[in-house]
N, C-alpha and C positions, 0 to 999 in steps of 0.2 A: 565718689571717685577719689581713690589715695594721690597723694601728692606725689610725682614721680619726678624726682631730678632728671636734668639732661646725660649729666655723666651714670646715672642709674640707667637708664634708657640704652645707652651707648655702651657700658661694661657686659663681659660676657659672650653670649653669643650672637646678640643684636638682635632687632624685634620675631625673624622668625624662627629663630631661635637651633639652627643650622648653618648658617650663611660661614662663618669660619670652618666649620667640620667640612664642606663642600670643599673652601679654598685650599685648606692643608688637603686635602684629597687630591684636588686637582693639580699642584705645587710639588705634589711628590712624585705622578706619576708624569708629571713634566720631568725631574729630576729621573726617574730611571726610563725614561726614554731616552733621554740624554745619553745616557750610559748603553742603552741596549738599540736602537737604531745606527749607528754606526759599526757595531759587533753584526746586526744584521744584513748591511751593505758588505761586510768584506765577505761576512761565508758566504754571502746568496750572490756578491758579486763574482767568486772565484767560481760560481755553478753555470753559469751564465753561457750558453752556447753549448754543455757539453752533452754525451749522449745521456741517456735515459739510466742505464745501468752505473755510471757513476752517479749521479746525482742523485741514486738511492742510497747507492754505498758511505755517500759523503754525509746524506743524513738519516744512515741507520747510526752512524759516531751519534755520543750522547751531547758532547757540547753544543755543534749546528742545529742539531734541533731542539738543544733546551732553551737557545737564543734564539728561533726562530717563532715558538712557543710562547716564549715570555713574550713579544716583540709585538706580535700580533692579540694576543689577549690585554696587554698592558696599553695597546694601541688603541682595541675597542673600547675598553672600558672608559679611556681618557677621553676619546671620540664621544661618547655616551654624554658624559656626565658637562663636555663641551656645548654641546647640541640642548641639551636639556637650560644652560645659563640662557641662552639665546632664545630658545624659547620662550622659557620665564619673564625676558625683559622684554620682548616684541608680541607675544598671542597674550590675550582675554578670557577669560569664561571657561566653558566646557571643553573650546578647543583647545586648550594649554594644557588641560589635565590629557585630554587624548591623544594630541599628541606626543608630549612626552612618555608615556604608556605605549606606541607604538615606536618608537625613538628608541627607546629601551631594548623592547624585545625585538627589534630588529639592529641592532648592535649587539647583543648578548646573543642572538644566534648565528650572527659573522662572527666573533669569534669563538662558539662553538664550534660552526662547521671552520675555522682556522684551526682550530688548534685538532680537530681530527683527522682533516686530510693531513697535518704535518705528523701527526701519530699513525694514521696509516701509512705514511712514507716512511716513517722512521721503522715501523714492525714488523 
């Protein structure tokens, strides 16, 4: 067995050898949430009671629904990859990998089916 320093252990990307690439993941779509959930309260707020034939009109416009879009895809993803730390740190065994396997593909197909019905609204 090679003699491994503590600061050799510790540089890098740490023992599993992903744990930083996770955090700048998750660190940035913190950051444009930031930015695109409040973009997505005011358009979806200004839709809020009105009839049917405006609220298509309002996101056939390309801005409302390219922030409605981004909002919701950038939401699941962050959701995803949220759920997946908490799993890692709380389940065991077989059910950690199964879990997260359907954790995944049931956030990746919410915001599938988000970002189509907002493409069918918009088309």
């Amino acid at each position: 067995m090679p003699y491994i320093t503590a600061r050799k252990q510790v540089s890098g990307l740490g023992t599993a050898r992903s744990g930083t690439t996770h955090f700048w993941q998750q660190t940035v779509l913190s950051a444009a949430l930031v930015i695109l959930v409040p973009l997505f309260v005011f358009t979806f707020g200004a839709m809020l009671g009105e009839p049917w034939a405006e609220v298509v009109a309002f996101y056939s416009r390309p801005f409302p629904a390219l922030v409605a879009v981004l909002t919701l895809a950038v939401g699941w993803v962050h959701f995803a990859k949220g759920v997946q730390v908490l799993i890692e740190d709380y389940v065991r065994g077989f059910a950690r990998k199964a879990l997260i396997v359907v954790t995944k593909l049931l956030s990746y197909a919410a915001a599938l089916a988000s970002v189509w019905a907002v493409a069918r609204l918009a088309l």
